[in-house]
Each structure stands twice: as C-alpha cells, then as structure tokens.
N, C-alpha and C positions, 0 to 999 in steps of 0.2 A: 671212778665216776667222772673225775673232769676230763680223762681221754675220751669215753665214750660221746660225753655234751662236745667235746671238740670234734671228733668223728661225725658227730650228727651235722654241727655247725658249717663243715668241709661239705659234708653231702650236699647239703640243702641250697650252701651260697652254688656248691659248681652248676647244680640242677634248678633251681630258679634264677639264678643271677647270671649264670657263663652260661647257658642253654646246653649244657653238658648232655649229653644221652645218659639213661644209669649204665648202659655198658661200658659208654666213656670213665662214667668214676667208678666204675667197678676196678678198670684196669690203672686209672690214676692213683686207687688208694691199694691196690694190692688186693681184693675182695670177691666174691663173687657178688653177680648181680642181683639174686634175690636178698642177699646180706645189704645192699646199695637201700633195695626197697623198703627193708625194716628201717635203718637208717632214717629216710625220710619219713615214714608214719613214727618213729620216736621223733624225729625232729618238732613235728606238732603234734606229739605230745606233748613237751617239755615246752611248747611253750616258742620254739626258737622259729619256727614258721606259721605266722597265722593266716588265712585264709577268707577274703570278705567278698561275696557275691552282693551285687548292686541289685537290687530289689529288681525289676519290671518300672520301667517309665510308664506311670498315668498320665494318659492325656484327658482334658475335661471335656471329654463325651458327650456329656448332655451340655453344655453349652453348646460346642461343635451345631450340635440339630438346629439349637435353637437359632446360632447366626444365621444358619445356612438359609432356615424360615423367616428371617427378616430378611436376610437379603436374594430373596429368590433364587436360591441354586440349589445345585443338587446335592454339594457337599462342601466342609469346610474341616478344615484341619487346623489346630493350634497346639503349636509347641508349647511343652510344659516348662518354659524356659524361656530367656531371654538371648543367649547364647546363640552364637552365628552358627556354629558346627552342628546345633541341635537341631535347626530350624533348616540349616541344608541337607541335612540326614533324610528330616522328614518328607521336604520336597523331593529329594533323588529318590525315595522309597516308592514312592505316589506315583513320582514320574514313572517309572518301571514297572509298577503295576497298571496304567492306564495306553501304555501303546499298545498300537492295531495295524496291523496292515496297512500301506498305504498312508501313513501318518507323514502331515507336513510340519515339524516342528519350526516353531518361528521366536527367534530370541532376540530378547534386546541385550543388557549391558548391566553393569555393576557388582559390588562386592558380594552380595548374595548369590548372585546367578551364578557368578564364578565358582564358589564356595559350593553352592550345589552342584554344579557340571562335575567339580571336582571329584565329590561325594558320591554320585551317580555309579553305581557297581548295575551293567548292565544284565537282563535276567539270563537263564539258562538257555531258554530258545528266545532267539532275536527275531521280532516279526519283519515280514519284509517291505522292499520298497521304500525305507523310510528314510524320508529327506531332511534336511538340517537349513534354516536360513536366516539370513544377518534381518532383523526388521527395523536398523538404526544403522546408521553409520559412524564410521572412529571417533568417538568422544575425547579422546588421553591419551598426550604424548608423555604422560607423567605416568598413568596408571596403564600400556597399554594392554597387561593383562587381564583387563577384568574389560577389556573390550566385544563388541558381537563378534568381530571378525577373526580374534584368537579360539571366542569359544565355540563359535558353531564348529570349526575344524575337531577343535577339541571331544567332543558332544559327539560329530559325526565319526569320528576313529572307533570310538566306543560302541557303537550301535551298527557302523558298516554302512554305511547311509551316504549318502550322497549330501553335498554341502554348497550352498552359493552365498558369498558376502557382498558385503555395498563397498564397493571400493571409491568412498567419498566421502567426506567429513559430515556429521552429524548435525554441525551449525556453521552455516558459513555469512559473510558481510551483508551480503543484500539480495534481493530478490534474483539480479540478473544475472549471479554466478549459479543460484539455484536452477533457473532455467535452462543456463547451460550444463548443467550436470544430467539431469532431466530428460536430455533428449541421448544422451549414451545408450547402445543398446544394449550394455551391459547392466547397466544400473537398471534399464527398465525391465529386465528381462528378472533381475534378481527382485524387485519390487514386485510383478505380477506373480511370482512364485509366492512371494509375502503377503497375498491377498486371498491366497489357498491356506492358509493356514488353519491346519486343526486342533493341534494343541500350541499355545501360547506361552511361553517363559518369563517372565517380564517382574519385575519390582516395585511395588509404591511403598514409599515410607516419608516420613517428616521432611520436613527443609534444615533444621536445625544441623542433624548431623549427615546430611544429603552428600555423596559423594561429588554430584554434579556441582556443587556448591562449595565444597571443601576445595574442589580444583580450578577454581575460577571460573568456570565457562560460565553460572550465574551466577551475578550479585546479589540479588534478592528477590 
C-alpha cells in the first residue's frame, strides 16, 4: 500500500509539477501509459492531488447600467476588484471587443494603460487600417515604460497597425520652448492624427497615489 501512495505521489508531482506527458512517466516509471492514467485518478482519490476551479468572476451588472445612466454613456464596466491585473484584463477584453475598421486608437501614459496594453491578447481576425497614436508626450525618465511612446509601439505590434508618437516632453519650462516644439512638422503631424481619434486609452484616478505625483513632475 505505501509503494502504490508512492507510485501515485511520483505520477502526480511528474504530471502536475514537471509538466511530464503521461507517456513521459509511463517510460520514467517502467509502465505503460494507461497504468500512468490510473495512477493519477488514484492520486485524487487518495487524497494526494486536489483540484479547485475558481467560480466565474461576478461583475455588478446592475450597477454597471446604472452608472452608465447617470453618467450619460452607453456603457460602463467595473471590476470586481481592486486589483491592477483584474481591472487591465477587463480593459484589454473590451478593448478587443470594441475595434472596427479604420479605428484611430489614441493613448496617453501610466501604470494602468501599460498593464492593459500588456494584457491585451489581440482577437482572431484583426480589423484593418488601424492606427495607434502617442496623445501625450515622455512623462519619465524614471518609469519610461509606462510611457505613450513605448506603448503605442507596443499596442501597434499587436494589432499590425500603424503607430505615430510625440517625440517631445509632456511638460516643459515655459510657454516659449512649447511654441517651439509646436511648430515641428513632426509633432504636428502626430497631434492632428490625435484629433482623429476614435477610441481613447487614457486613466483618471486620485492624486494620492497618482503616478504623475509619485515621480515628481507634480507637487500637488
């Protein structure tokens, strides 16, 4: 009885923990394979591999309508959590279901958008023509990965799309270095593409723990 629990114990860690094939531990333990298979259904039997499937994530639906009808839109999504990875899942699902043809995606910046871009698995048929564009310029030389100008590359690799960034800083000293950036034909050319914009990417959240604030560029 304790070789058999040890035989079950071998199967089970090669085939859930070593990602063994059971033909693999068929030929590691000297066995044939459908013997490999019994192995594992005694394994949980006995107790030695338990198995937990995560319910289906509830999102609150009927709130969802109801923001959406206070704030005049057409729809509103709220994570059932507070969680960065849950809340960018939700956004790359959305975002994948809501492209069209001809779609000018236009992005800003921060730890969320990143975390989404990231998350974004793009769908089986990719619609076409679709463009990707910075609507901000480099905020962080601290964070520059959560920048417009890393993500929209990023966002456009995925989708096959074409991509234009602002190759200028997001806040600069005074009005007269803005003027001169201004007149670039490159910046303006990337900023009237930003003015086509159909779908939008962008983040609001508190000050408290505000990226743009954690890095200095605002004091308060």
């Amino acid at each position: 009885e304790d070789a058999e629990y040890e035989r079950c114990r071998t199967a089970a860690h090669l085939y859930f923990n070593g990602d063994f094939t059971q033909e693999q531990i068929a030929a590691y333990l000297g066995i044939s394979r459908p013997w490999v298979s019994r192995l594992l259904k005694r394994a949980r039997d006995l107790g030695i591999v338990t198995i937990v499937v995560e319910p289906p994530t509830q999102r609150p639906v009927a709130l969802e309508r109801v923001l959406a009808r206070a704030l005049g839109v057409n729809r509103c999504l709220i994570a059932s959590s507070s969680r960065l990875t849950e809340t960018a899942s939700l956004a790359a699902s959305y975002l994948g279901d809501t492209l069209r043809d001809g779609d000018v995606l236009g992005l800003a910046w921060g730890r969320t958008l990143a975390a989404t871009v990231n998350a974004f698995e793009p769908p089986p048929k990719l619609p076409s023509g679709l463009r990707c564009v910075a609507l901000i310029g480099g905020t962080s030389v601290v964070r520059p990965e959560i920048d417009a100008d890393r993500l929209v590359p990023s966002l456009a690799q995925k989708l096959r799309a074409g991509s234009s960034v602002l190759n200028a800083p997001a806040f600069v000293e005074n009005h007269h270095v803005q003027t001169l950036l201004m007149k670039e034909p490159g910046i303006r050319a990337t900023l009237a593409l930003g003015e086509s914009t159909t779908v939008a990417l962008m983040c609001v959240g508190g000050m408290e723990d505000s990226t743009i604030r954690q890095l200095g560029t605002l004091s308060q």
